[in-house]
HTML snippet that shows the backbone in 3Dmol.js (N, CA, C, O; Angstrom):
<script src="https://3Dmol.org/build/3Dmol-min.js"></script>
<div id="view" style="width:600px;height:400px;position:relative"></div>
<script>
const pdb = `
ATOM      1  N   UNK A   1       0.833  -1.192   0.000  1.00  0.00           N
ATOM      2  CA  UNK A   1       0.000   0.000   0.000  1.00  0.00           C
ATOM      3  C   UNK A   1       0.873   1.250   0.000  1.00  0.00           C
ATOM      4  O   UNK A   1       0.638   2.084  -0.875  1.00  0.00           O
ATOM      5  N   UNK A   2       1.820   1.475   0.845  1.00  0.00           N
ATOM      6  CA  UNK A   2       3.078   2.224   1.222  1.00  0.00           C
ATOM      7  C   UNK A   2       3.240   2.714  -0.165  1.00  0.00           C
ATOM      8  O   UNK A   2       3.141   3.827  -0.682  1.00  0.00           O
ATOM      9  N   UNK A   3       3.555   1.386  -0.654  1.00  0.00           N
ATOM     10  CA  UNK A   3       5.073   1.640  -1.962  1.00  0.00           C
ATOM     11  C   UNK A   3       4.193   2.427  -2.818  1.00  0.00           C
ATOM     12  O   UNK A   3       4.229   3.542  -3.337  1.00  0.00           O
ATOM     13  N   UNK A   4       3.413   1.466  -2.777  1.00  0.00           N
ATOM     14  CA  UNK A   4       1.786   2.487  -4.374  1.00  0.00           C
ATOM     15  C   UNK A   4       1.595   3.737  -4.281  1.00  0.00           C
ATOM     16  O   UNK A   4       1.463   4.624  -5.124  1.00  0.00           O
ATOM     17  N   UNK A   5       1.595   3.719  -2.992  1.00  0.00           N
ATOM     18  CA  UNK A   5       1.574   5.632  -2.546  1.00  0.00           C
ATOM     19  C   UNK A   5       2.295   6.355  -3.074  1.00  0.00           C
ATOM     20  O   UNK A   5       2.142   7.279  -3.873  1.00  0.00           O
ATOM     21  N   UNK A   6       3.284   5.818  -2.506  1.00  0.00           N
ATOM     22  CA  UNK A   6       5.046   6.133  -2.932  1.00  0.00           C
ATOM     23  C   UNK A   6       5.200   6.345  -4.599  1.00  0.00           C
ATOM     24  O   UNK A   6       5.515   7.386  -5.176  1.00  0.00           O
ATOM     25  N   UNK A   7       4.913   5.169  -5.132  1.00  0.00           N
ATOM     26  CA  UNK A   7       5.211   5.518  -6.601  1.00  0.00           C
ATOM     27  C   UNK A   7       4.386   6.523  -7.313  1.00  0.00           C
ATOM     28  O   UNK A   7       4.700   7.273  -8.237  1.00  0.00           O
ATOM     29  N   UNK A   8       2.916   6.330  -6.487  1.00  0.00           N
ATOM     30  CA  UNK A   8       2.120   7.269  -7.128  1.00  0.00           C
ATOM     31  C   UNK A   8       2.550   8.814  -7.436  1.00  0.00           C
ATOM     32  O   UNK A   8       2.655   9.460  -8.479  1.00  0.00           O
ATOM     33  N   UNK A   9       2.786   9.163  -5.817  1.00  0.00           N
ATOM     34  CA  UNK A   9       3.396  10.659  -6.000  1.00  0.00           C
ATOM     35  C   UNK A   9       4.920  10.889  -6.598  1.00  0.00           C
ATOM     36  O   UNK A   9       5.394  11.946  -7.013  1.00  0.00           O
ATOM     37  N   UNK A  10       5.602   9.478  -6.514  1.00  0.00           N
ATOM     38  CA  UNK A  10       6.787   9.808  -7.459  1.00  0.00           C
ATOM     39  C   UNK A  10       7.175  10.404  -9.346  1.00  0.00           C
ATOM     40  O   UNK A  10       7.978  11.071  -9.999  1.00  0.00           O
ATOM     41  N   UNK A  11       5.743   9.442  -9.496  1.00  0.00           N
ATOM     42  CA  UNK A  11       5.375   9.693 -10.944  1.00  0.00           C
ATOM     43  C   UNK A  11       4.792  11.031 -10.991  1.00  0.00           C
ATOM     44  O   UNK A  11       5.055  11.585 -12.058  1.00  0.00           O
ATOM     45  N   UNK A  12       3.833  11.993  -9.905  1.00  0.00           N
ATOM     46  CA  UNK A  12       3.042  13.058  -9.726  1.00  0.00           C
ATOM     47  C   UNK A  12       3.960  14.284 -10.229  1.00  0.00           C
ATOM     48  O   UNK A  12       3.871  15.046 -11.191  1.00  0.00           O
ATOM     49  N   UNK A  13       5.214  14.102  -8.782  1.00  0.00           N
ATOM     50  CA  UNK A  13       6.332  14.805  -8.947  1.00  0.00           C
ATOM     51  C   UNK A  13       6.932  14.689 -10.345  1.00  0.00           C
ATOM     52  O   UNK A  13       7.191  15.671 -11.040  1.00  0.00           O
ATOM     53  N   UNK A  14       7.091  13.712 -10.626  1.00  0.00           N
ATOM     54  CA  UNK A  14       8.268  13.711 -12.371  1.00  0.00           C
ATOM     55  C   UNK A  14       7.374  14.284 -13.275  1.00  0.00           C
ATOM     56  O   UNK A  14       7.882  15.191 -13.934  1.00  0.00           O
ATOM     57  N   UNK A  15       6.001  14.002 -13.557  1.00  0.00           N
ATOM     58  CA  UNK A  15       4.775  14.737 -14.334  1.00  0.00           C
ATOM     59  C   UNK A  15       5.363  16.526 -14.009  1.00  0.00           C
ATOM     60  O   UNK A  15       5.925  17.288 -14.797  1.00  0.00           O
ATOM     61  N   UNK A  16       5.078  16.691 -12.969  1.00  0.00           N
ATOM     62  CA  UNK A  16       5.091  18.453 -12.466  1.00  0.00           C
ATOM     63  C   UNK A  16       5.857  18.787 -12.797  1.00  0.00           C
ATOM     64  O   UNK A  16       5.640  19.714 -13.578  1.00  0.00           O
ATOM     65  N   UNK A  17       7.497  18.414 -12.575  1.00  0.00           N
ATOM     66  CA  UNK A  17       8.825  18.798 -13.052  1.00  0.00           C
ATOM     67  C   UNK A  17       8.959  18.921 -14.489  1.00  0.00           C
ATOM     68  O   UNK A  17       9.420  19.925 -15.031  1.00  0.00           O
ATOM     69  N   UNK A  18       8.511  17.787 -15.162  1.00  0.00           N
ATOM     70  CA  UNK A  18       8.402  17.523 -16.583  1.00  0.00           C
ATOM     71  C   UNK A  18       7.689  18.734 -17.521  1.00  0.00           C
ATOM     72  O   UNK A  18       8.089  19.127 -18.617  1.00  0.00           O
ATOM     73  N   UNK A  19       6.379  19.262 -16.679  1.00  0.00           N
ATOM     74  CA  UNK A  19       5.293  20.217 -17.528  1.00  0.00           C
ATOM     75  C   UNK A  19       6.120  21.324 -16.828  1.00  0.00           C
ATOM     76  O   UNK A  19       6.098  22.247 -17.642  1.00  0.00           O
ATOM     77  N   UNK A  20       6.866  21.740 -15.710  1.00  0.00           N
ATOM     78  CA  UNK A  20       7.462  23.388 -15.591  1.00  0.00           C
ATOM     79  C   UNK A  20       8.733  23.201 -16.428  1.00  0.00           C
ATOM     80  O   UNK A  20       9.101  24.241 -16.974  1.00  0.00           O
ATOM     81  N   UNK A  21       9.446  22.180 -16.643  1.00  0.00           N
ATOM     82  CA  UNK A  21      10.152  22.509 -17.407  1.00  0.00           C
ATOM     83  C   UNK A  21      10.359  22.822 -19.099  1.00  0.00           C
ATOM     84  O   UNK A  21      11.249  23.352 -19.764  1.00  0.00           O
ATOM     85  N   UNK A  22       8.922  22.141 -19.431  1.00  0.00           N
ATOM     86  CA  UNK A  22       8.346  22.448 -20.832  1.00  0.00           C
ATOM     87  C   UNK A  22       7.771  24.017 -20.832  1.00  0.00           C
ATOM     88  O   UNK A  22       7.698  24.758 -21.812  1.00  0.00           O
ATOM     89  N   UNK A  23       7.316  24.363 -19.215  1.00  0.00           N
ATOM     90  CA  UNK A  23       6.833  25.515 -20.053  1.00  0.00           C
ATOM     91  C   UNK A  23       7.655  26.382 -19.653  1.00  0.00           C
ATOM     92  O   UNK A  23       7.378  27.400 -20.287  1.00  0.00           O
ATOM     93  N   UNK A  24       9.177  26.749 -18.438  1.00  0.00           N
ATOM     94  CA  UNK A  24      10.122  27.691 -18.613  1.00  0.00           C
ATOM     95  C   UNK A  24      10.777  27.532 -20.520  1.00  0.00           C
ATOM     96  O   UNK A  24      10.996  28.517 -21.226  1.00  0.00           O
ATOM     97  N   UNK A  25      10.939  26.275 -20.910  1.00  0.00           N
ATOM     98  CA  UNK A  25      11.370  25.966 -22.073  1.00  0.00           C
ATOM     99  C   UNK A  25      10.665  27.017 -23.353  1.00  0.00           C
ATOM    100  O   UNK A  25      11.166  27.578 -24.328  1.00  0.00           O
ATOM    101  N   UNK A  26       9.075  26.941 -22.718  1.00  0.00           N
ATOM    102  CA  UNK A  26       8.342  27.601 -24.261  1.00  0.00           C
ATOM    103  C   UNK A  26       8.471  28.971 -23.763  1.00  0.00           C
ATOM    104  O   UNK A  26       8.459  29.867 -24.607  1.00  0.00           O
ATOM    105  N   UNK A  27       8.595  29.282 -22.501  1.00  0.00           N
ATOM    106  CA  UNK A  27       8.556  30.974 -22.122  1.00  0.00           C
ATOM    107  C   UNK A  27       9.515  31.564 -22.234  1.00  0.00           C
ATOM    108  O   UNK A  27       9.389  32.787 -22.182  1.00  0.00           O
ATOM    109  N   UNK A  28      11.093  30.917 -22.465  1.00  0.00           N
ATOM    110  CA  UNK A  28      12.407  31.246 -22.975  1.00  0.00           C
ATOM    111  C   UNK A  28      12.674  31.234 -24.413  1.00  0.00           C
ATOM    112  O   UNK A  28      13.735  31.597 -24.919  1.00  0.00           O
ATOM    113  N   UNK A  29      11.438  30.706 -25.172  1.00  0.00           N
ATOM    114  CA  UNK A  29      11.551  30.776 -26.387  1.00  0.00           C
ATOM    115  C   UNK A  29      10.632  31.834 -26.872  1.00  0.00           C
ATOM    116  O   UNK A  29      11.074  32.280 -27.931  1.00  0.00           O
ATOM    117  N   UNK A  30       9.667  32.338 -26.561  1.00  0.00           N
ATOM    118  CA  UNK A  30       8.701  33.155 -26.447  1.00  0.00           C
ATOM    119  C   UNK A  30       9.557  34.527 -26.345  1.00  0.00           C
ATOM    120  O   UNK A  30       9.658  35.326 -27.276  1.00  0.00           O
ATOM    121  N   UNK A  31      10.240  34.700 -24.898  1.00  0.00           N
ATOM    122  CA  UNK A  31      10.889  35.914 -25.096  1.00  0.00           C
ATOM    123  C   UNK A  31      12.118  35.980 -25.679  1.00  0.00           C
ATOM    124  O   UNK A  31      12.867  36.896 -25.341  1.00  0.00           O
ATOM    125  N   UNK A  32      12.573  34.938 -26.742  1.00  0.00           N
ATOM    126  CA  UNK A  32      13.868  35.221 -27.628  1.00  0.00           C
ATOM    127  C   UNK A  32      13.071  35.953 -28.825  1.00  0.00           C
ATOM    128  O   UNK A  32      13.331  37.089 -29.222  1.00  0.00           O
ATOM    129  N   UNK A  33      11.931  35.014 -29.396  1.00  0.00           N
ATOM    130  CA  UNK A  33      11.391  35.222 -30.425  1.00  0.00           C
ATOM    131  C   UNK A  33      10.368  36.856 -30.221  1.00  0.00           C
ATOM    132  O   UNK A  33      10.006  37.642 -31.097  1.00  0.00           O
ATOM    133  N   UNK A  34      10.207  36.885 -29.147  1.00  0.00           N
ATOM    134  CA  UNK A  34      10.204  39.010 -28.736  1.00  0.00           C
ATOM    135  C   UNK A  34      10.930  40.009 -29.049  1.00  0.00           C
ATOM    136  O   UNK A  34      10.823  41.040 -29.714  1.00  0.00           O
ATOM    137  N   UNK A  35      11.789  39.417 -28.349  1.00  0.00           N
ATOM    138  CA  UNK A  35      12.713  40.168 -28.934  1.00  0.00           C
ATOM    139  C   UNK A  35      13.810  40.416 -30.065  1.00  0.00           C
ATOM    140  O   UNK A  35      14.441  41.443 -30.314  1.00  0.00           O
ATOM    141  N   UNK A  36      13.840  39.321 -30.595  1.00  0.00           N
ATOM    142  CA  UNK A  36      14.029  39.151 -32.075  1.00  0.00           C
ATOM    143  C   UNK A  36      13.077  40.390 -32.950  1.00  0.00           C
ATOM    144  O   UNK A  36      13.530  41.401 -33.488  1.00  0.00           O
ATOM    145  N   UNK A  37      12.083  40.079 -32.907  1.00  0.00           N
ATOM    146  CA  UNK A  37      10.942  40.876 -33.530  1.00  0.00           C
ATOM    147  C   UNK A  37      11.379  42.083 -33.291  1.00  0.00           C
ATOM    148  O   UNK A  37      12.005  42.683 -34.165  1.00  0.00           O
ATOM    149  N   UNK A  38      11.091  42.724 -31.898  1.00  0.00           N
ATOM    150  CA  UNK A  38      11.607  43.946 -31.996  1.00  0.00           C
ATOM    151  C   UNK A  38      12.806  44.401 -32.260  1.00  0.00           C
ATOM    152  O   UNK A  38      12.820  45.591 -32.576  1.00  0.00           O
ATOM    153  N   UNK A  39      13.931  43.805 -32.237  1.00  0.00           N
ATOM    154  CA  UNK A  39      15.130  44.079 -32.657  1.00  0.00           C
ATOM    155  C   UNK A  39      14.952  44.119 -34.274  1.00  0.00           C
ATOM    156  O   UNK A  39      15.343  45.111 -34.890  1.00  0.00           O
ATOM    157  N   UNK A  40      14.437  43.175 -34.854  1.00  0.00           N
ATOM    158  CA  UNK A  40      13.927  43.556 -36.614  1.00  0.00           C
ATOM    159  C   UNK A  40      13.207  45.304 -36.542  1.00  0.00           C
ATOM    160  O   UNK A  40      13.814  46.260 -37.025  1.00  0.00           O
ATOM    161  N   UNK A  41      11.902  45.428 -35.882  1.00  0.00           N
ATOM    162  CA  UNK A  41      11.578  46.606 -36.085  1.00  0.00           C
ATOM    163  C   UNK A  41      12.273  47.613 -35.619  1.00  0.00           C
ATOM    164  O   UNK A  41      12.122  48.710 -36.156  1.00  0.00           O
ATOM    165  N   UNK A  42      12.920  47.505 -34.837  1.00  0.00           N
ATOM    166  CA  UNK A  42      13.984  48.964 -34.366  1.00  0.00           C
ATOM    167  C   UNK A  42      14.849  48.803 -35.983  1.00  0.00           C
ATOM    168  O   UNK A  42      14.507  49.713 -36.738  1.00  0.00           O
ATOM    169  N   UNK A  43      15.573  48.115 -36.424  1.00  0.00           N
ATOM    170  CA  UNK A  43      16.399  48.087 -37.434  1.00  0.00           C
ATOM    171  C   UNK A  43      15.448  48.733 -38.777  1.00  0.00           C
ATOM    172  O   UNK A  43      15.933  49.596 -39.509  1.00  0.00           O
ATOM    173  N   UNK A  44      14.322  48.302 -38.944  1.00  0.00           N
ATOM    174  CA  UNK A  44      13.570  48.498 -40.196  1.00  0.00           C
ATOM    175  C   UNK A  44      13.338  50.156 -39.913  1.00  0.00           C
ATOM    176  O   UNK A  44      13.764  51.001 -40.700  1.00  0.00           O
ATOM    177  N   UNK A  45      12.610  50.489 -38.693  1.00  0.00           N
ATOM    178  CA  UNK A  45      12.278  51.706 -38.230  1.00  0.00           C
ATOM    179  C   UNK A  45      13.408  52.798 -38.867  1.00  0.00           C
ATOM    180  O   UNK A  45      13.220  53.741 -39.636  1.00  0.00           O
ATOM    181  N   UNK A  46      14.927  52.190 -38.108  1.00  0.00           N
ATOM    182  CA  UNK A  46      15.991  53.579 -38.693  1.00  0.00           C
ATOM    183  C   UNK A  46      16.112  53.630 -39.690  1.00  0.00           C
ATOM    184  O   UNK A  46      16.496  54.698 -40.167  1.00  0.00           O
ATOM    185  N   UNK A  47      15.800  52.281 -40.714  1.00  0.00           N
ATOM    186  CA  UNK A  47      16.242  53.080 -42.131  1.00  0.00           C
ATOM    187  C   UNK A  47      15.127  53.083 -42.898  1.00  0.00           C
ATOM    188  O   UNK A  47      15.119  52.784 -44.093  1.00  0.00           O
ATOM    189  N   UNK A  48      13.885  53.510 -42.058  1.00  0.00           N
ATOM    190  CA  UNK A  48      12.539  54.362 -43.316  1.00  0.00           C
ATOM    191  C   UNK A  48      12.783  55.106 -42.509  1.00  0.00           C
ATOM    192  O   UNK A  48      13.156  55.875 -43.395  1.00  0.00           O
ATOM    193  N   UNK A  49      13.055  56.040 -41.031  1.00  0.00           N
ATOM    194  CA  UNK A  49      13.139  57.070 -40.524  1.00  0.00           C
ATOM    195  C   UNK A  49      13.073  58.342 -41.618  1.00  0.00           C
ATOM    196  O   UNK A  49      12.127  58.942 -42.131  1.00  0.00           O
ATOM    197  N   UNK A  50      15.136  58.518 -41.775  1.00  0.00           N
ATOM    198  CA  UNK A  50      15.229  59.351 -42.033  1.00  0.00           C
ATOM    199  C   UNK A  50      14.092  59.937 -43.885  1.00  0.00           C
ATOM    200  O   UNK A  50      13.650  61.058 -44.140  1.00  0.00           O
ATOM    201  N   UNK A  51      13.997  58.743 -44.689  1.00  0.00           N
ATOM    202  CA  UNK A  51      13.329  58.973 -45.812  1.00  0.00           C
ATOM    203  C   UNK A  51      11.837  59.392 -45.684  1.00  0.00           C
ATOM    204  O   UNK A  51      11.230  60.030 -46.545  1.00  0.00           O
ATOM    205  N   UNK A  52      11.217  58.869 -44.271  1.00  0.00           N
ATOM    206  CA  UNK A  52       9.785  59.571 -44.316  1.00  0.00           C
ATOM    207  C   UNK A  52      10.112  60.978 -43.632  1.00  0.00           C
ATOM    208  O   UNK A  52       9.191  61.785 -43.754  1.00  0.00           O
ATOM    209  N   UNK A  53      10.777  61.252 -43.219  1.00  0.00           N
ATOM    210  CA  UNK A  53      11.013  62.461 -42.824  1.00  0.00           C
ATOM    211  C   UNK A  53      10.995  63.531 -44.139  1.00  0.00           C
ATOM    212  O   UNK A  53      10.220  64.468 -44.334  1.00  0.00           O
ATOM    213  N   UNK A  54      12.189  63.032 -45.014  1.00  0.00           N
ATOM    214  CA  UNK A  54      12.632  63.624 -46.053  1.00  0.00           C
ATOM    215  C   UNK A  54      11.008  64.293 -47.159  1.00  0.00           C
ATOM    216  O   UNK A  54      10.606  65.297 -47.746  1.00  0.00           O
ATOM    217  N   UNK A  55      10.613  62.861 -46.832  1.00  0.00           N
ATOM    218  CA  UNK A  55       8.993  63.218 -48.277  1.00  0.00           C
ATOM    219  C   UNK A  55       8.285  63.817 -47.499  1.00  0.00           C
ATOM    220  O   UNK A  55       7.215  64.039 -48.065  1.00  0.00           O
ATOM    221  N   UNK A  56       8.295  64.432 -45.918  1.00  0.00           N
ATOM    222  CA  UNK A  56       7.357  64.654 -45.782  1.00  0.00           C
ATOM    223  C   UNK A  56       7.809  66.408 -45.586  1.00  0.00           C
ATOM    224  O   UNK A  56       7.001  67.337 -45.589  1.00  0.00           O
ATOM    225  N   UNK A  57       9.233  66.519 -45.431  1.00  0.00           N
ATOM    226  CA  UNK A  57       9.198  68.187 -45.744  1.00  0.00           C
ATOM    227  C   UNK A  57       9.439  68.643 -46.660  1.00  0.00           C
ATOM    228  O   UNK A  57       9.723  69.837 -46.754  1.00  0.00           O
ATOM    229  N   UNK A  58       9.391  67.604 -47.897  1.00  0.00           N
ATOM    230  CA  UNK A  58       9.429  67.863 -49.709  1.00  0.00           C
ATOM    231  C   UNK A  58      10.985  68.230 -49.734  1.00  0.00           C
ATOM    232  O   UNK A  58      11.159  69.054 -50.631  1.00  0.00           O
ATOM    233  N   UNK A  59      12.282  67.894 -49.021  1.00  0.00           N
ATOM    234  CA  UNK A  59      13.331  68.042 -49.669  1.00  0.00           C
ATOM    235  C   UNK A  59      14.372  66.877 -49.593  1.00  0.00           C
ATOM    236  O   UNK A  59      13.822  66.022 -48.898  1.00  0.00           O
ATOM    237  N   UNK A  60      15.246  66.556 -49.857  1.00  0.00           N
ATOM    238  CA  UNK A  60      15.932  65.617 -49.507  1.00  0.00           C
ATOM    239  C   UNK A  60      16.849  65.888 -48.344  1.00  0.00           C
ATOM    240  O   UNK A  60      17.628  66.817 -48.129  1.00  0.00           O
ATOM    241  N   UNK A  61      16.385  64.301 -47.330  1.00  0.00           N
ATOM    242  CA  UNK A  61      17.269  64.627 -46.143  1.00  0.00           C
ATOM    243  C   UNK A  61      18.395  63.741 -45.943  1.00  0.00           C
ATOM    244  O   UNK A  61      19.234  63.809 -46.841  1.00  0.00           O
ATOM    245  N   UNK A  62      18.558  63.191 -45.312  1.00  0.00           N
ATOM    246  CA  UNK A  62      19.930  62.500 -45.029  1.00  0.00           C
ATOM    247  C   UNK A  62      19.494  60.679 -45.294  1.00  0.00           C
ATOM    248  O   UNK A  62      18.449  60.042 -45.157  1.00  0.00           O
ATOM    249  N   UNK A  63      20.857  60.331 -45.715  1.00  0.00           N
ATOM    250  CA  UNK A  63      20.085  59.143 -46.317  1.00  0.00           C
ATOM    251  C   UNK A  63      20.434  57.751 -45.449  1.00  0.00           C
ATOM    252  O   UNK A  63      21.464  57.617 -44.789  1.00  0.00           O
ATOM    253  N   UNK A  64      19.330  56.694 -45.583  1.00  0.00           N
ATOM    254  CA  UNK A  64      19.649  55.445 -44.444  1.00  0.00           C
ATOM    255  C   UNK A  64      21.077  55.212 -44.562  1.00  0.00           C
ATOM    256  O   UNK A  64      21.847  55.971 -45.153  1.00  0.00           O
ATOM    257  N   UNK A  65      21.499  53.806 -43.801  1.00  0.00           N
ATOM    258  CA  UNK A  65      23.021  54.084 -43.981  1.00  0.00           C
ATOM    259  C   UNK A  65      22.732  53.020 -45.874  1.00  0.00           C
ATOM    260  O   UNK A  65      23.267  53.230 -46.962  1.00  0.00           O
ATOM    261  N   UNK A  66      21.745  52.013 -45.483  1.00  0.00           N
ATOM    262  CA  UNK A  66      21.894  50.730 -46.405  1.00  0.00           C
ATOM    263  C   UNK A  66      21.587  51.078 -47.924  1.00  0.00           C
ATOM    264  O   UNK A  66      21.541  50.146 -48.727  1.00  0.00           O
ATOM    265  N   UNK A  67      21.330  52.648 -48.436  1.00  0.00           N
ATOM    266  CA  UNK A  67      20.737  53.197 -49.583  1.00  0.00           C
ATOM    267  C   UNK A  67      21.865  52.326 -50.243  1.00  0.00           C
ATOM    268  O   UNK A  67      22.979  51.899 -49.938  1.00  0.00           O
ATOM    269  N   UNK A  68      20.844  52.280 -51.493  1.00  0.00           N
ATOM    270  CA  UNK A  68      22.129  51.728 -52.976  1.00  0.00           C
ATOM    271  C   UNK A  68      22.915  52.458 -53.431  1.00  0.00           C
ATOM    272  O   UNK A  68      22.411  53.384 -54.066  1.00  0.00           O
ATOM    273  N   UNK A  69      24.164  52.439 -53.370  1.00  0.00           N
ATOM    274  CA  UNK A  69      24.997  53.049 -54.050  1.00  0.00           C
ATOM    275  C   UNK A  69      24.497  53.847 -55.722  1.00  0.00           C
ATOM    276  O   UNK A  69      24.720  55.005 -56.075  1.00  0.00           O
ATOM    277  N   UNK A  70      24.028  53.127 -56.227  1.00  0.00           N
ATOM    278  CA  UNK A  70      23.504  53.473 -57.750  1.00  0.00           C
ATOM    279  C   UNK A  70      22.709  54.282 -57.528  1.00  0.00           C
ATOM    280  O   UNK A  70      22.931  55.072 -58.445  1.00  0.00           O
ATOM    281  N   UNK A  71      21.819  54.736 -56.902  1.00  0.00           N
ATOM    282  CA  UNK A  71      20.856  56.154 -56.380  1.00  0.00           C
ATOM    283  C   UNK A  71      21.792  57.235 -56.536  1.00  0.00           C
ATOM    284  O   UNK A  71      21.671  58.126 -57.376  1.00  0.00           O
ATOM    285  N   UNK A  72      23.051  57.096 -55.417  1.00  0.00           N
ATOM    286  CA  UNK A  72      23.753  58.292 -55.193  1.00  0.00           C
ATOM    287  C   UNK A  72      24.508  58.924 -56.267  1.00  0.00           C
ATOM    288  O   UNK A  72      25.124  59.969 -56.055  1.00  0.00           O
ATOM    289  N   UNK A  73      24.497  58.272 -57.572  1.00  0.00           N
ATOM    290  CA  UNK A  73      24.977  59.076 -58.618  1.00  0.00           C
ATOM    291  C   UNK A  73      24.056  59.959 -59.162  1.00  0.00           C
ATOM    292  O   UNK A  73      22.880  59.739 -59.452  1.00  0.00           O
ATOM    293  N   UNK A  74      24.811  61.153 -59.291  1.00  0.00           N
ATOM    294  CA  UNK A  74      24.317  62.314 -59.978  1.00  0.00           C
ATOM    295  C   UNK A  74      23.686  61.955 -61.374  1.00  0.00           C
ATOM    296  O   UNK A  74      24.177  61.153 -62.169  1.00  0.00           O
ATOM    297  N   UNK A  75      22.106  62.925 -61.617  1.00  0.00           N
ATOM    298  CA  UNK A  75      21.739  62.714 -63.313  1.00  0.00           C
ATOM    299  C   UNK A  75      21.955  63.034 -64.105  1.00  0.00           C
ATOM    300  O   UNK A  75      22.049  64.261 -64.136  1.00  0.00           O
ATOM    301  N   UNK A  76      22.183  62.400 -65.218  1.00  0.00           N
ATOM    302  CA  UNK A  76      22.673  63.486 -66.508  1.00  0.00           C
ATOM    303  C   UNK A  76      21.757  64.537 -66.751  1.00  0.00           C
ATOM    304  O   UNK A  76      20.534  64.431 -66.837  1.00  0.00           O
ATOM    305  N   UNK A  77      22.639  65.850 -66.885  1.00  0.00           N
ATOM    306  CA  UNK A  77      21.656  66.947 -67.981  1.00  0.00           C
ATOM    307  C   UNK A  77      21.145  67.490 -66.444  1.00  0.00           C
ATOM    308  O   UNK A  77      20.318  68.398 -66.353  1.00  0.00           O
TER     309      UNK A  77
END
`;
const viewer = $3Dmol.createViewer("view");
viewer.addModel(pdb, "pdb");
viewer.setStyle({}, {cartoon: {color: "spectrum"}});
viewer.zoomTo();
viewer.render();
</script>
């Protein structure tokens, strides 16, 4: 009777341990994949910054760092 007890809550315990460690597991993946994300939008953010700025006081302002080289040449004529 003892032992049954015994094993019962042994298996209870390894169950409990088993499901907190699945879910520190998914909640450490949760906040990588957070902040991933926002680390993409901070990056995307600085380089439309300065260009919505630019169209929106109709002149040209300073340019992202990642612009194409081939833009920055002057036009003929």
């Amino acid at each position: 009777m003892y032992v049954s007890l015994g094993l019962m809550a042994h298996s209870q315990i390894e169950q409990q341990t088993h499901n907190a460690t699945l879910m520190d597991t998914l909640r450490i993946v949760f906040l990588l994949t957070a902040l991933t994300l926002l680390a993409s939008l901070k990056v995307l953010w600085r380089h439309t910054l300065p260009v919505r700025h630019a169209s929106k006081a109709g002149e040209e302002g300073p340019l992202p760092r990642a612009y194409p080289a081939i833009l920055l040449k002057p036009r003929p004529g």
